[in-house]
C-alpha beads as a LAMMPS data file, in Angstrom:
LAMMPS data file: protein, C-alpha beads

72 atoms
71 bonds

1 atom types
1 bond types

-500.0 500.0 xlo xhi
-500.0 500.0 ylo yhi
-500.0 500.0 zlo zhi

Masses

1 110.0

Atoms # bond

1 1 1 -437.111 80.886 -448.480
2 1 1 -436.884 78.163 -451.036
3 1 1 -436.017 75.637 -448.532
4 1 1 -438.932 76.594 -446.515
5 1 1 -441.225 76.396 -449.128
6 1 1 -439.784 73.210 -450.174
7 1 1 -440.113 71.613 -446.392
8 1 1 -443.265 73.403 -445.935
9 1 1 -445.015 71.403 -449.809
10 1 1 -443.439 68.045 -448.599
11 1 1 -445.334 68.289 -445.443
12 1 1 -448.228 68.829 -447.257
13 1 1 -447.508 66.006 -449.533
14 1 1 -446.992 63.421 -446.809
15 1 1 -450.342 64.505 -444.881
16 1 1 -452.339 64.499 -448.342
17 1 1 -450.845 60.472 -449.376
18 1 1 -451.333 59.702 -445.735
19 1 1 -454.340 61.545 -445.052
20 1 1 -456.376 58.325 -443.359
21 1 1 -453.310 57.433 -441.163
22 1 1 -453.325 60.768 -439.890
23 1 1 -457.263 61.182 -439.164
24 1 1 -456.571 57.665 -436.758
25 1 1 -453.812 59.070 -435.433
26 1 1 -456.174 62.391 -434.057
27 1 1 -458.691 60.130 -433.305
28 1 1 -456.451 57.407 -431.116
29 1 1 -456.477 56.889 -427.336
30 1 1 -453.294 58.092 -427.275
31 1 1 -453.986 61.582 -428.847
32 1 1 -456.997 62.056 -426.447
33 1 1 -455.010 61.697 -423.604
34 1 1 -452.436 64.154 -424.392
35 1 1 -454.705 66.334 -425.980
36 1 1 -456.737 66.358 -422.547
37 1 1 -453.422 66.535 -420.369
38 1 1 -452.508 69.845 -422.880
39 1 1 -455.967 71.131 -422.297
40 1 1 -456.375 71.470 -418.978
41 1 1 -452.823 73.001 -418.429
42 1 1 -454.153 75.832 -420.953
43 1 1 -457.823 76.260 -419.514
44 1 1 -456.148 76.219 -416.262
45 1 1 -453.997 79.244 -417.325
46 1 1 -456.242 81.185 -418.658
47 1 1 -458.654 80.800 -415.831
48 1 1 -455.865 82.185 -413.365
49 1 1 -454.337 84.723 -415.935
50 1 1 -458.137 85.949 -416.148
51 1 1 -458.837 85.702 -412.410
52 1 1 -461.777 83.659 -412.813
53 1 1 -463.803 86.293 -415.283
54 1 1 -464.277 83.634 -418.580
55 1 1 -464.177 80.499 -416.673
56 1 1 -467.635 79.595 -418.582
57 1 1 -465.827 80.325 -422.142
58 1 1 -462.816 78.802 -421.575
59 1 1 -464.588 75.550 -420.603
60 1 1 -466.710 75.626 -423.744
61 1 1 -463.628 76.567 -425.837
62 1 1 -461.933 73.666 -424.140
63 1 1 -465.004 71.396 -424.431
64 1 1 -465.246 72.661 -428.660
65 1 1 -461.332 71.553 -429.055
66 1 1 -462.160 68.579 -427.529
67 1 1 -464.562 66.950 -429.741
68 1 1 -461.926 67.379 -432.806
69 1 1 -459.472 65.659 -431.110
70 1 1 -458.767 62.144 -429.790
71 1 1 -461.610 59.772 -429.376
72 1 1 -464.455 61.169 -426.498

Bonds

1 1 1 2
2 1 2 3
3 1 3 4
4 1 4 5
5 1 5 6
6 1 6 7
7 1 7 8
8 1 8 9
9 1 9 10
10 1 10 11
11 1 11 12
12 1 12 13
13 1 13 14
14 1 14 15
15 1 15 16
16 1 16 17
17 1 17 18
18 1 18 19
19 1 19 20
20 1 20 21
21 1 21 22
22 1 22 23
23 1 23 24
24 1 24 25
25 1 25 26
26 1 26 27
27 1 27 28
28 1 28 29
29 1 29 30
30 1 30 31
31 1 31 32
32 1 32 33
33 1 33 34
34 1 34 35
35 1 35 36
36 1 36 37
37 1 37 38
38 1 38 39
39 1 39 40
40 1 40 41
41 1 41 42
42 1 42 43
43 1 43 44
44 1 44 45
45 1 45 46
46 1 46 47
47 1 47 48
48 1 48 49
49 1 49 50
50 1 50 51
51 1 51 52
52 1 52 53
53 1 53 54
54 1 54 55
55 1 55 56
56 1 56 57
57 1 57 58
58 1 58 59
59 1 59 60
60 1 60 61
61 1 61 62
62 1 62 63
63 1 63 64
64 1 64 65
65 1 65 66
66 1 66 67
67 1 67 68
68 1 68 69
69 1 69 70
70 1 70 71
71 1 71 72
């Protein structure tokens, strides 16, 4: 697992020293519309896998995800 570990605290690293760039990248046009285009495809799974039953949650969950992502 060494590798791993090693991969795995260089990651880390690189999102710590670039921790800014990162934030703008979540909070760009770009990431809202592919967040929103990933979204949907999800809510709109789980509303068929659930028959309808959580529609309500699954748009607030959606909704929640939302706000932490992209820029609206």
């Amino acid at each position: 697992m060494g590798a791993l570990d090693d991969a795995t605290k260089k990651a880390q690293d690189f999102v710590e020293e670039n921790k800014d760039k990162v934030q703008d990248a979540l909070k760009s046009e770009q990431a809202e519309d592919i967040s929103d285009k990933i979204m949907d495809g999800v809510a709109g799974a789980a509303k068929k896998v659930t028959g309808g039953k959580f529609d309500e949650q699954i748009d607030d969950a959606r909704e929640n995800v939302d706000k932490h992502i992209g820029n609206e």
